[in-house]
DOSEDO-97205 format. One record per residue (C-alpha): x, y, z; residue in three letters; residue number from 1; chain. Coordinates in steps of 0.1 Angstrom, whole numbers. Example, Ala and Ser with C-alpha at 12.3 -4.5 7.8 and 13.67 -1.06 7.14 Angstrom:
ATOM     px     py     pz  rest   nr  kette
ATOM    123    -45     78   Ala    1      A
ATOM    137    -11     71   Ser    2      A
This chain:
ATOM     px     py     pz  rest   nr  kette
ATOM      0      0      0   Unk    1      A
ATOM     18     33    -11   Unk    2      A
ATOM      8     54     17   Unk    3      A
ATOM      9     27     45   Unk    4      A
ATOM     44     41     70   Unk    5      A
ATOM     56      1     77   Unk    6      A
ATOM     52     -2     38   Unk    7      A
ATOM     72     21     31   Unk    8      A
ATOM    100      3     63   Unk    9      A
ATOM     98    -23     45   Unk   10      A
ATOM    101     -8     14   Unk   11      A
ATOM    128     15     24   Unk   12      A
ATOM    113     45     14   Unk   13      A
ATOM    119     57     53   Unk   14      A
ATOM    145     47     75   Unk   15      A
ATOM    143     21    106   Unk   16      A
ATOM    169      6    127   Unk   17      A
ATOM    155    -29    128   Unk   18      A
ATOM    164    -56    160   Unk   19      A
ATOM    153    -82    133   Unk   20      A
ATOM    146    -88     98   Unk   21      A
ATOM    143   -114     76   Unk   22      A
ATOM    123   -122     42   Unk   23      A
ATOM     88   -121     63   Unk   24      A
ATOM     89    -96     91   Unk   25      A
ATOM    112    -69    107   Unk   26      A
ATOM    112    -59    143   Unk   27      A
ATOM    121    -21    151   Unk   28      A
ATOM    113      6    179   Unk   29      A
ATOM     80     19    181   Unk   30      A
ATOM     84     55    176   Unk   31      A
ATOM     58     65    207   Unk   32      A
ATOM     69     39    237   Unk   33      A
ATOM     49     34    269   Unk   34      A
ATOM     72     10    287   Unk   35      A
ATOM    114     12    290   Unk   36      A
ATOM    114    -19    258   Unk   37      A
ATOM     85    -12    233   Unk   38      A
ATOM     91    -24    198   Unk   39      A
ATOM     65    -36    164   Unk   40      A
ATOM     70    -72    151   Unk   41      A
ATOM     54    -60    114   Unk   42      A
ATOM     53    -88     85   Unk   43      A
ATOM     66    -70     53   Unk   44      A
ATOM     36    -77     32   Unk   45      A
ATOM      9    -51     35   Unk   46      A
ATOM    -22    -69     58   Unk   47      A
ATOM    -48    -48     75   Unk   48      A
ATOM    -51    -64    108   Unk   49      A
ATOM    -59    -94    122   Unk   50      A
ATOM    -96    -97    105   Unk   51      A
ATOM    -79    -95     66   Unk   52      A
ATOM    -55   -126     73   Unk   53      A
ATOM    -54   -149     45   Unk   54      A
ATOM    -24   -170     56   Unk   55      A
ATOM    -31   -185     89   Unk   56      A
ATOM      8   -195     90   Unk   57      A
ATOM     19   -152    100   Unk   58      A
ATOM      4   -155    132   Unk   59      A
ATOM     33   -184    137   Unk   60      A
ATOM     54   -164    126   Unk   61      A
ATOM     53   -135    144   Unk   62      A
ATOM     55   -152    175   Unk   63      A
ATOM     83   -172    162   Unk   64      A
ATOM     98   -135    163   Unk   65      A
ATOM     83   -123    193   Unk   66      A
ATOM    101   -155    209   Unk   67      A
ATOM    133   -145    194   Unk   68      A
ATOM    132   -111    206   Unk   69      A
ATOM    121   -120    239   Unk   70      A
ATOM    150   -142    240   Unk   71      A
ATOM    175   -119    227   Unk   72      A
ATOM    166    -91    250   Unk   73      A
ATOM    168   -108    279   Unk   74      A
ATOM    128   -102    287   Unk   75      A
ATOM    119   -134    306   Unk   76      A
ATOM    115   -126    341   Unk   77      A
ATOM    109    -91    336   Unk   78      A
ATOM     76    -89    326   Unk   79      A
ATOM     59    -87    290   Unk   80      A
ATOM     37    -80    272   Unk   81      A
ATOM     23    -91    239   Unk   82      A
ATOM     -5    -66    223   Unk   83      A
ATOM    -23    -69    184   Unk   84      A
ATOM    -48    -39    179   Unk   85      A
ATOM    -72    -45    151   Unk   86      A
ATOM   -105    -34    140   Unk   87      A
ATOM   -102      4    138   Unk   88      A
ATOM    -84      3    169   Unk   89      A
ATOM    -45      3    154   Unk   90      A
ATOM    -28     39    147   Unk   91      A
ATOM    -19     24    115   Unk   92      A
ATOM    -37      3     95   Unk   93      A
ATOM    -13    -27     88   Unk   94      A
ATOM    -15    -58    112   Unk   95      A
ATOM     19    -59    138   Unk   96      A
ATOM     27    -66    170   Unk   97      A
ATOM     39    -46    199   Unk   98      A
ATOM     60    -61    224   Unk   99      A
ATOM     64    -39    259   Unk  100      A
ATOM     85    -45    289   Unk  101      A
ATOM     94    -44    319   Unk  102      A
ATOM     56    -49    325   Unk  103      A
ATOM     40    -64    361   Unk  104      A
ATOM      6    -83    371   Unk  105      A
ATOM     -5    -52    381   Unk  106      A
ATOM      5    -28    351   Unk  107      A
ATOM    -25    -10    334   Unk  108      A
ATOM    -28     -9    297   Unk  109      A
């Protein structure tokens, strides 16, 4: 999609400093953090959100990421959090993950 901003990451029309990338997906810093780690696990195809997957398998994938990052950042034990906004609800309309941490039981969206 030619105005879509993680099209145009992807595309490298705008610059990103990606954690990860492959093929499929790239992981980068969300530009607007609410916790000390925030970052966007965003597959490189142009997808709506959650309601306009076609490919079941992407889902599997960005966890496979998520894990990875998780992993890589030393995240377990400090708290985490996992968040997909869809329907209308997403600043951008192009389905991603955000991954958030430190984050406790307690911690308020």
């Amino acid at each position: 999609m030619e105005t879509c901003v993680f099209c145009k990451i992807a595309n490298k029309e705008l610059p990103a400093t990606f954690l990860y990338q492959d093929e499929q997906v790239m992981v980068f810093n969300d530009i607007h953090p609410v916790r000390e780690f925030h970052v966007l696990i965003v597959p490189k195809t142009h997808i709506v959100d959650t309601g306009a997957v076609e490919e079941i398998g992407i889902f599997a994938k960005l966890f496979e990421i998520a894990k990875k990052v998780i992993t890589q950042e030393k995240l377990n034990g400090k708290g985490y959090r996992i968040v997909i906004n869809g329907g209308g609800a997403q600043l951008i309309d192009h389905l991603h993950l955000h991954l958030m941490a430190p984050v406790t039981k307690t911690a308020k969206m």
